[in-house]
Each structure stands twice: as C-alpha cells, then as structure tokens.
DRENROFI-518954 format. One record per residue: residue number from 1; residue in three letters; y, x, z of N, C-alpha, C, O, CB in turn. Coordinates in steps of 0.02 Angstrom, whole numbers, padded with zeros to 5 digits, m for minus. Glycine has a CB too. Layout:
N
 pos code   n_py   n_px   n_pz  ca_py  ca_px  ca_pz   c_py   c_px   c_pz   o_py   o_px   o_pz  cb_py  cb_px  cb_pz
 NUM  ALA      Y      X      Z      Y      X      Z      Y      X      Z      Y      X      Z      Y      X      Z
...
END
This chain:
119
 pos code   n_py   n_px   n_pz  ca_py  ca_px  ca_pz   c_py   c_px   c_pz   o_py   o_px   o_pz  cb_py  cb_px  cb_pz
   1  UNK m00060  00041  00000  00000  00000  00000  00063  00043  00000  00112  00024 m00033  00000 m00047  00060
   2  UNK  00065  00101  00035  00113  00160  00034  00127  00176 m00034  00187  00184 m00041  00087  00223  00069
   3  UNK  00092  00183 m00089  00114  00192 m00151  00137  00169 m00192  00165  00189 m00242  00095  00204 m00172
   4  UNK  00119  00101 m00164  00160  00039 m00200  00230  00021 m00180  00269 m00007 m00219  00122 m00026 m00190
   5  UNK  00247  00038 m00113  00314  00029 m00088  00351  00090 m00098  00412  00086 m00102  00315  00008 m00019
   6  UNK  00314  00158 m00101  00364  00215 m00147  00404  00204 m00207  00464  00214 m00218  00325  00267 m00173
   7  UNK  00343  00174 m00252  00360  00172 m00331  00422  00095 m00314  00481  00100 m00329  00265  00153 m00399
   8  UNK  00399  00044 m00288  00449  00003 m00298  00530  00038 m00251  00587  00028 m00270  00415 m00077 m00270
   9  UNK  00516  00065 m00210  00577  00078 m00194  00619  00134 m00235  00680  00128 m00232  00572  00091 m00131
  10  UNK  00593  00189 m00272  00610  00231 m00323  00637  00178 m00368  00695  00190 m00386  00550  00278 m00350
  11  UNK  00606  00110 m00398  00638  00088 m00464  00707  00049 m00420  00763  00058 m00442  00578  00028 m00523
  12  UNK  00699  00019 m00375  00764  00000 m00333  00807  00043 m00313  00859  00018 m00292  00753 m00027 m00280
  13  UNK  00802  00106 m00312  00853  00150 m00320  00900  00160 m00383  00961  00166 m00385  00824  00204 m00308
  14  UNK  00834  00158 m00457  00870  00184 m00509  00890  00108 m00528  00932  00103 m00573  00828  00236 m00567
  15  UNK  00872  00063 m00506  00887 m00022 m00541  00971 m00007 m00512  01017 m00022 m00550  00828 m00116 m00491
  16  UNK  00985  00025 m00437  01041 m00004 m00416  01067  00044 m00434  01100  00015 m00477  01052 m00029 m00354
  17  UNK  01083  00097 m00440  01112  00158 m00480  01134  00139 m00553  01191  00157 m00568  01056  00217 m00486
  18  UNK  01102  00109 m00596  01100  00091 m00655  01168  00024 m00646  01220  00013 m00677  01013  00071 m00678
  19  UNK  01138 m00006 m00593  01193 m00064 m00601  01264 m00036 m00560  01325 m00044 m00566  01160 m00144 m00563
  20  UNK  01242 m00018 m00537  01330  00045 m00509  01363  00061 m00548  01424  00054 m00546  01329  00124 m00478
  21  UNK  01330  00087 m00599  01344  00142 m00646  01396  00075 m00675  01457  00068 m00668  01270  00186 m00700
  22  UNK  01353  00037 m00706  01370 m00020 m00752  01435 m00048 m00741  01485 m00043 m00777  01321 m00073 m00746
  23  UNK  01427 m00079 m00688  01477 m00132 m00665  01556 m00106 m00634  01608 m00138 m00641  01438 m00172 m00605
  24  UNK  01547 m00026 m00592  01585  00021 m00600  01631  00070 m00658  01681  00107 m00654  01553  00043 m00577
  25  UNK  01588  00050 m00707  01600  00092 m00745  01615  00169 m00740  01669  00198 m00745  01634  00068 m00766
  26  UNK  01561  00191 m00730  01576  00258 m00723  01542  00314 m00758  01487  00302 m00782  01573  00268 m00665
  27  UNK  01565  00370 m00763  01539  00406 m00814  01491  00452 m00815  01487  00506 m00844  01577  00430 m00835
  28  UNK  01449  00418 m00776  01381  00463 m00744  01331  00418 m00761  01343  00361 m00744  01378  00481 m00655
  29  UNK  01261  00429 m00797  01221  00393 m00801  01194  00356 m00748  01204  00381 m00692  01189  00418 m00826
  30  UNK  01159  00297 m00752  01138  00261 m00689  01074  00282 m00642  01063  00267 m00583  01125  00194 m00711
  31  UNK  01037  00323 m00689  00987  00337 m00639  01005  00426 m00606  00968  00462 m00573  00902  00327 m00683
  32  UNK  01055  00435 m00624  01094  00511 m00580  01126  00480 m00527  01126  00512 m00475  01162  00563 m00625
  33  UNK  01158  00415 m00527  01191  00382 m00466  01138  00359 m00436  01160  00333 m00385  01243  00327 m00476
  34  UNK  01067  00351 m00439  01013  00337 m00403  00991  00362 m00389  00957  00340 m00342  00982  00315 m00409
  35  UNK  00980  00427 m00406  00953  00488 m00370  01000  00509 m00296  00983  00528 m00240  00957  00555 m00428
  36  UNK  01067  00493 m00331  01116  00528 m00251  01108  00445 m00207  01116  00445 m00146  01245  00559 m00274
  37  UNK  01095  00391 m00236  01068  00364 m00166  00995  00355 m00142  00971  00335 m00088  01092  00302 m00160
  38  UNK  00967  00379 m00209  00878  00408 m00141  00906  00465 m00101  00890  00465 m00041  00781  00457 m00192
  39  UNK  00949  00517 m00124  00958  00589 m00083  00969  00533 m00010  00923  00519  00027  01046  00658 m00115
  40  UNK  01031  00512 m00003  01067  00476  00036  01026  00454  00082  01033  00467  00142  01101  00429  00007
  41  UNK  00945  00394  00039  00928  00378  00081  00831  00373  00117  00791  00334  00144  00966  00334  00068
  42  UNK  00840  00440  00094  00786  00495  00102  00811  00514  00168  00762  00525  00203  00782  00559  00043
  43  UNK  00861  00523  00200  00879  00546  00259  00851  00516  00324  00856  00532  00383  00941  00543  00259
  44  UNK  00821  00467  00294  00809  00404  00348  00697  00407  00338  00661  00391  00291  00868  00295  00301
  45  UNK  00680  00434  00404  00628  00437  00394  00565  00386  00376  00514  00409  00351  00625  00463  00432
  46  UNK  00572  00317  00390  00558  00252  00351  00552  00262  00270  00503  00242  00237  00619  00198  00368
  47  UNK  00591  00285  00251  00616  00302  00200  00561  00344  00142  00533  00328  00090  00674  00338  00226
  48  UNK  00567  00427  00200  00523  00466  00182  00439  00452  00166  00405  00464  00116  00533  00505  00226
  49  UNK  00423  00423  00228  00370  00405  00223  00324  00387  00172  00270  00411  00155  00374  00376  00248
  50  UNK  00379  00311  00141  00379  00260  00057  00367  00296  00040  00314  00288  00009  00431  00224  00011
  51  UNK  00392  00361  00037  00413  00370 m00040  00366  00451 m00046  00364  00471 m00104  00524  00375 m00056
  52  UNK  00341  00483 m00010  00301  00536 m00015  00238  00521 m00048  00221  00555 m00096  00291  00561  00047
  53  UNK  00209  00483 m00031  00118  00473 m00073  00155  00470 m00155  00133  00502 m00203  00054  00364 m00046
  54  UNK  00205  00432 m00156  00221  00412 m00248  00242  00456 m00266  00226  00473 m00323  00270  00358 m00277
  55  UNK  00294  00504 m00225  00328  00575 m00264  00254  00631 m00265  00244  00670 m00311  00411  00620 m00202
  56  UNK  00215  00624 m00215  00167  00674 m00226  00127  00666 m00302  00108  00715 m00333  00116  00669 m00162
  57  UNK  00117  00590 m00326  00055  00561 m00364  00091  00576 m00409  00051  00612 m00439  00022  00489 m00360
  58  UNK  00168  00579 m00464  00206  00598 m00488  00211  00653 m00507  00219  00670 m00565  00237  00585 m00469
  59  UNK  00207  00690 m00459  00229  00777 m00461  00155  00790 m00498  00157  00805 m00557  00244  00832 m00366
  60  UNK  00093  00785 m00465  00047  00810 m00496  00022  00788 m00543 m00035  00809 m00550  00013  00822 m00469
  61  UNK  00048  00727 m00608  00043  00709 m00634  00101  00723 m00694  00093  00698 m00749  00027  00670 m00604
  62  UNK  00156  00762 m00679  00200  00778 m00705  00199  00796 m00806  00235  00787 m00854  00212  00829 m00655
  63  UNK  00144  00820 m00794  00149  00853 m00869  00121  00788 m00927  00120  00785 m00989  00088  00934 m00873
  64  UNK  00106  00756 m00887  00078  00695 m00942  00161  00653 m00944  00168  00599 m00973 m00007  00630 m00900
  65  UNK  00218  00689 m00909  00261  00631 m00925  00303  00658 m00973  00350  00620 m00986  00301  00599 m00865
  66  UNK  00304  00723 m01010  00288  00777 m01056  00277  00732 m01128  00325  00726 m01165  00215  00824 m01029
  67  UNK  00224  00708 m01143  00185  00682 m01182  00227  00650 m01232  00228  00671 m01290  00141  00643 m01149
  68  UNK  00274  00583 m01208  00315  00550 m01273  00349  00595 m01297  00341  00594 m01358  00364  00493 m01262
  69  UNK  00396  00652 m01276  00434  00705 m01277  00396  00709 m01346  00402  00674 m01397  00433  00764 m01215
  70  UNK  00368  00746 m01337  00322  00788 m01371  00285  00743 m01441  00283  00752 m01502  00264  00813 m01312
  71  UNK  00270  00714 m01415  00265  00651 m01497  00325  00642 m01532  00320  00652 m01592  00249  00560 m01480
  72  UNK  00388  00625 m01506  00443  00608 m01526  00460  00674 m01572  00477  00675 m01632  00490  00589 m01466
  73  UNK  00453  00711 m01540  00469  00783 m01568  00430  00791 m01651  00463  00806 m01700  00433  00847 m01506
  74  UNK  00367  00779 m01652  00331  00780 m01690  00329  00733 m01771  00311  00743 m01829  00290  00773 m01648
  75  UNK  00351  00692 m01742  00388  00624 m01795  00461  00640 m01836  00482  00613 m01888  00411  00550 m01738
  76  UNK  00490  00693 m01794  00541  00708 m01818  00541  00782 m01834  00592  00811 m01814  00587  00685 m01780
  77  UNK  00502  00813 m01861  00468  00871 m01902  00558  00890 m01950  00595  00939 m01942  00377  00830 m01967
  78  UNK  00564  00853 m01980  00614  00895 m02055  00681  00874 m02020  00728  00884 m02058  00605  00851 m02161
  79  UNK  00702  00848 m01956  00744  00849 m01923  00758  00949 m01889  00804  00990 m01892  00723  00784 m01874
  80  UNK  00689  00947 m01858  00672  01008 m01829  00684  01066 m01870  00714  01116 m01851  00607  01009 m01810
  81  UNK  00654  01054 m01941  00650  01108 m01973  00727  01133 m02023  00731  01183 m02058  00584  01093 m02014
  82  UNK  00781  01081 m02011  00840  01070 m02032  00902  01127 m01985  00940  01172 m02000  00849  00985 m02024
  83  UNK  00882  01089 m01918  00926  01102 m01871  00883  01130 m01811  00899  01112 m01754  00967  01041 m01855
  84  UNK  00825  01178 m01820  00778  01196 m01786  00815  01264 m01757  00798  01277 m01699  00712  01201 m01826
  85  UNK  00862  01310 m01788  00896  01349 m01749  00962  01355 m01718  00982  01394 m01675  00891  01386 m01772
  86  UNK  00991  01305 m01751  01041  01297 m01687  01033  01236 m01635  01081  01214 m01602  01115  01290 m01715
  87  UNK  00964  01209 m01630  00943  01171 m01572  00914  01245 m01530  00923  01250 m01469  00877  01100 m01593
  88  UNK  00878  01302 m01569  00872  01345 m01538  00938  01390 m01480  00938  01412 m01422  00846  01374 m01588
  89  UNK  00982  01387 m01529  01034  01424 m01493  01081  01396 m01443  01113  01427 m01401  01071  01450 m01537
  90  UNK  01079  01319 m01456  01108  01269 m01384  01063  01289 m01324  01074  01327 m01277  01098  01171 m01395
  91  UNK  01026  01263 m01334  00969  01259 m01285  00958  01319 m01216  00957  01316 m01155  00905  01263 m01334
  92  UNK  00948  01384 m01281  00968  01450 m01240  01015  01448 m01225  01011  01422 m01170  00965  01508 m01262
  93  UNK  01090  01463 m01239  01134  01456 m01200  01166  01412 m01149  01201  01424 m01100  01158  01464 m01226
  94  UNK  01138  01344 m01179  01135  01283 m01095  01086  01307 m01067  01079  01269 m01019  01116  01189 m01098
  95  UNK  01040  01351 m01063  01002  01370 m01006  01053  01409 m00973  01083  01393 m00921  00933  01409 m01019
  96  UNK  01064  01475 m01015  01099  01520 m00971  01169  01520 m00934  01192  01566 m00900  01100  01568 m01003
  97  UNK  01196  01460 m00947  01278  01426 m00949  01237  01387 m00873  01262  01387 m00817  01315  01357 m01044
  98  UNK  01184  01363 m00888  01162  01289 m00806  01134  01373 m00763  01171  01378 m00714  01045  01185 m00828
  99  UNK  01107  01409 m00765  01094  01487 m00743  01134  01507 m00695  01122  01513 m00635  01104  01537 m00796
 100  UNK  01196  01518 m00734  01224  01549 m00704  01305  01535 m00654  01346  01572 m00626  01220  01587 m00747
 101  UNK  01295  01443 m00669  01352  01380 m00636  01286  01380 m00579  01308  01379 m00521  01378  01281 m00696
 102  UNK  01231  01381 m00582  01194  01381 m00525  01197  01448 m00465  01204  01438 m00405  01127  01373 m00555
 103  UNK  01191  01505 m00489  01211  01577 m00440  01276  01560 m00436  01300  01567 m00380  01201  01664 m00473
 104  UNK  01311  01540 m00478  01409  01554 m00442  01400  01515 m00380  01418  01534 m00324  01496  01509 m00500
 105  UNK  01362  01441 m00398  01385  01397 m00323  01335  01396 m00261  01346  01370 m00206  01394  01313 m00340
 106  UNK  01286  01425 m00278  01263  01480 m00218  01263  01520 m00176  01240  01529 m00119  01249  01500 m00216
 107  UNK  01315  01562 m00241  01368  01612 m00202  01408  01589 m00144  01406  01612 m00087  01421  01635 m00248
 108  UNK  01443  01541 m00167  01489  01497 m00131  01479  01458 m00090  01520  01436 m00050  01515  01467 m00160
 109  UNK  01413  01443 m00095  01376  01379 m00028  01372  01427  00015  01394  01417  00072  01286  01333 m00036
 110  UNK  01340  01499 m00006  01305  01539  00063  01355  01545  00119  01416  01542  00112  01280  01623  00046
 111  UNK  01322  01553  00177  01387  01573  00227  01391  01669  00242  01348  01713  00245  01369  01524  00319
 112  UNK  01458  01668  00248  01480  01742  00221  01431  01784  00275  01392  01828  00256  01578  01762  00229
 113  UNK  01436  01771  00324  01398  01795  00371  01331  01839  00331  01325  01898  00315  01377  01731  00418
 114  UNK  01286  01782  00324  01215  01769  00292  01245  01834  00224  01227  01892  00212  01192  01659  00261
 115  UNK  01286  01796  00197  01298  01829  00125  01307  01887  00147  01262  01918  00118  01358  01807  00077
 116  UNK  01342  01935  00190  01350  02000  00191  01280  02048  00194  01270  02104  00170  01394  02009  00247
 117  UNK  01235  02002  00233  01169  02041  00248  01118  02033  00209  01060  02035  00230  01142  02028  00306
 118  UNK  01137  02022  00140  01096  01988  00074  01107  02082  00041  01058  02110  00015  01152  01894  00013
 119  UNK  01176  02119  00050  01182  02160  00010  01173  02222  00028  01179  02268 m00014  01228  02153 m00013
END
C-alpha cells in the first residue's frame, strides 16, 4: 500500500506544480515547481516514508525510463544525421557551462571555514 501512496503523492505534487505553474503563470515548467514542493515537503517525515518504497522502485528501474528517448531518437534518423553535430556541440558545451555554474555555487555555498581546509 506504501507504493501506491508514494506514486500517488509524487503525481500530486507534479499535478499541483503543473497547475501553479499554469494559473500563475510563471516561467518555470510545472513539474520543476513540483519538485521544489516535494523538496519542501519531504521535510516532513510522514512524508518520507510515502514516498521512499516508490523513489526506490523508480531509481532501480531507471534505465527503462531511457527507452522512449531512445526510440524517438531513432524515428528521427535524417533529423540526426542533418544537425547531428551541432546537437553534438550544444550538448558538450551545456554540459560543461551546467559543470561548471555547478563548482562556482559550491564554491559559494561552502562555509569559508570548511573551504579553507579543502586547500
């Protein structure tokens, strides 16, 4: 029954995120505003509980959610083979651009303290 009240409370997160998003209008997709209110309300151990058996069954199940990706991809072959290197060269550089906005604000979260004895 725990897995059933994970998964429904995960889609009631992104249902109400989605309708935030909506009715707010705001410029963040709806299920990113549902994630910051599972963060929110993950804090609350009731909470945790729900929602651990479904995030576990998820996680290790992860690569099958891979799968449409990957078909989609496949259907669109002479798309790929058109614009196959500068999807190459976004891609790498939004890696290394999300890379390295990730170490700057790390930098900046750490406390200096901590940070001095890192070097």
């Amino acid at each position: 029954m725990k897995p059933l009240q994970g998964l429904a409370f995960l889609l009631l997160m992104q249902s109400a995120g989605e309708a935030l998003s909506h009715f707010l209008k705001l410029p963040v997709p709806g299920p990113v505003v549902g994630m910051v209110l599972l963060l929110a309300a993950l804090q609350w151990p009731p909470v945790q509980e729900a929602v651990a058996p479904t995030a576990g069954f998820l996680l290790s199940h992860l690569s099958l959610l891979f799968v449409p990706v990957g078909v989609g991809v496949m259907t669109h072959l002479a798309l790929l083979s058109a614009y196959g290197l500068q999807l190459v060269v976004v891609i790498v550089l939004s890696t290394w651009v999300g890379m390295a906005v990730t170490a700057l604000v790390l930098r900046w979260l750490q406390p200096k303290a901590g940070h001095a004895e890192l070097r």
